[in-house]
N, C-alpha and C positions, 0 to 999 in steps of 0.2 A: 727599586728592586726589579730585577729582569728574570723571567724564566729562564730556565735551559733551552727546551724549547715552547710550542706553543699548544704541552699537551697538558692533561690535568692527570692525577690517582681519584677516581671513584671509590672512595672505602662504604657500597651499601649493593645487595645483593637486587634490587629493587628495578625492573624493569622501565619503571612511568619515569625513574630518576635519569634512568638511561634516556630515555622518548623525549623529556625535557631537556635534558645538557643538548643534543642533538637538534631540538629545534631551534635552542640560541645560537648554533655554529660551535660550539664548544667538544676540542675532541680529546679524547680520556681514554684512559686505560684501567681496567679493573682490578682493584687490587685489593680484593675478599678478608673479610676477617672470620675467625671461626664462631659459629652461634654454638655449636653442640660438641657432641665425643668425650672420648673418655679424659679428656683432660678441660673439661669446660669449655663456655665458653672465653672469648679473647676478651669482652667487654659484658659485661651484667647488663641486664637492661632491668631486673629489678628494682621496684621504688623501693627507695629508702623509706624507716619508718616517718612519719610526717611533712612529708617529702612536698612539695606543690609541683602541679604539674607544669609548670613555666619550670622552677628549676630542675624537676626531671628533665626534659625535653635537652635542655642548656646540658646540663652535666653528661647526659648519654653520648649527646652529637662532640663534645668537644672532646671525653675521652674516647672516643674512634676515633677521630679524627690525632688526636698524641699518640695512639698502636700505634696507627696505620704510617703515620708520618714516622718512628721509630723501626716500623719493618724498613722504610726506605733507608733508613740509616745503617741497619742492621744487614740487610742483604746487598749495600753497596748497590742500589740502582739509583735511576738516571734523576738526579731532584728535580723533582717538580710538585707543584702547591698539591696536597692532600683534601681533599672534599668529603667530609660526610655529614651526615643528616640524621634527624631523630622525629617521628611524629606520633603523635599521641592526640586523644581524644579525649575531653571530657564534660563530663556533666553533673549539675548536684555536687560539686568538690570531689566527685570520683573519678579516678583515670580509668579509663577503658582499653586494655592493651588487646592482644590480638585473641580472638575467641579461640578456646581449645578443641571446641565440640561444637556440632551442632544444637543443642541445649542453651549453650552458654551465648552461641550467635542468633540465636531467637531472642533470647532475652536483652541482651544490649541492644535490637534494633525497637521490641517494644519498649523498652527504655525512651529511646530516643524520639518514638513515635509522637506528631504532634507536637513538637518542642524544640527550641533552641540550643543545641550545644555548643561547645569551640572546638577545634580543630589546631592543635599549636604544632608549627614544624620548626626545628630550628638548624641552622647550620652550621658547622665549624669548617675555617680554611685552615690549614697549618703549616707552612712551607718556611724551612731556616728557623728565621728567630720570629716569624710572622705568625700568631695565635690569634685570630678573631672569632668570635660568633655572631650569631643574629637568631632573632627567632620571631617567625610570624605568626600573627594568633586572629585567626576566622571566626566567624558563626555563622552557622548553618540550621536552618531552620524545614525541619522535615514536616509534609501533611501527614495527615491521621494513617497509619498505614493498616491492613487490611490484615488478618491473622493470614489468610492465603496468600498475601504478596511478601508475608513475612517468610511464611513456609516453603515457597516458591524458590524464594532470594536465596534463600540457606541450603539448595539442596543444589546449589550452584558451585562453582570450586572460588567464587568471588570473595567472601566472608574473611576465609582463614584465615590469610597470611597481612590482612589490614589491619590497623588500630579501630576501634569502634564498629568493628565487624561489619566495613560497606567501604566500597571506593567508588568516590563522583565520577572517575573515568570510565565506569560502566555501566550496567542496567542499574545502579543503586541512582545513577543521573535522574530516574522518575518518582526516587522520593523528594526529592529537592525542592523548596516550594520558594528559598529565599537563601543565597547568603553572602558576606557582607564581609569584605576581605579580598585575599589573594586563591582565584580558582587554582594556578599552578600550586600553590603553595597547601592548599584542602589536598593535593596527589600525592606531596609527600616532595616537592622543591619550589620553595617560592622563588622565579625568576629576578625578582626585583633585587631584593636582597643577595642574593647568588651571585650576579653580576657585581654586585657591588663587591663582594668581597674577593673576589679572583682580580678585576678592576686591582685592588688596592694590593692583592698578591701578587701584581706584573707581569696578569694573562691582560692579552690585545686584544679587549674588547670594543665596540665601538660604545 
């Protein structure tokens, strides 16, 4: 299978995803799906009830990645393989999705404080008749954090829009004491896996 040419669809609003494709040579066009407004959003990211977070992660990334791949079909543009991603945080059997409040992003980093959690990102490619995913799953292990470095962190604009209310890409990098996995992949794209699957969609990677 051959691209059109040697560009990708981005279907994720996510800047670090952008930082990433760009430091493999991989180049992309963005092509948004709706999270909000009065007609919903384009894909739920709410868990199902009993849901695990491996198969949340799997089932969110592969339906963006079917929109997003269906807008191209829809609006007659140029085909090329569709990329999206889902990351989630969890700990104790709980998903941790994005804090709504400050409150709520105190509380999930004292959660986390001193302990082990995962980190799972998964990805869908979807080009023609081409449907794969992957999903990579980290642990991350945070020191004892300080109510002031918690209070600190949260009055930052860092928290909100991440899963488990911290991202390794920034000052949340000095809770980090150990983890064991893919560092791209704790940002929200694990390179290894990515590659492989654009690779086998009939982008020119080396």
């Amino acid at each position: 299978m051959k691209t059109a040419d040697h560009k990708i669809y981005l279907a994720s609003k996510s800047p670090r995803r952008r930082e990433l494709l760009r430091q493999i040579g991989v180049d992309f066009e963005l092509l948004l799906l709706r999270s909000d407004g009065p007609r919903g959003a384009d894909v739920t990211e709410e868990v199902l009830p009993g849901e695990s977070a491996l198969d949340y992660v799997a089932r969110v990334s592969n339906e963006k990645a079917a929109f997003a791949w269906d807008l191209v079909r829809r609006r007659h543009l140029t085909p090329r393989p569709v990329l999206a991603a889902d990351t989630t945080v969890t700990i104790d059997g709980v998903i941790l999705g994005k804090p709504a409040d400050r409150a709520e992003a105190v509380a999930m980093l004292q959660q986390l404080s001193g302990r082990t959690h995962e980190v799972l990102t998964s990805i869908a490619v979807h080009y023609k008749d081409f449907a794969e995913q992957r999903t990579q799953v980290s642990q991350v292990r945070f020191g004892v954090l300080s109510p002031a470095s918690i209070t600190a962190y949260c009055t930052t604009p860092e928290p909100y829009d991440k899963a488990g209310g911290y991202g390794i890409q920034g000052s949340a990098a000095l809770f980090v004491e150990h983890i064991e996995g893919s560092h791209s992949g704790i940002m929200g794209l694990p390179l290894y896996e990515t590659a492989q699957l654009l690779r086998l969609a009939g982008l020119p990677l080396p």
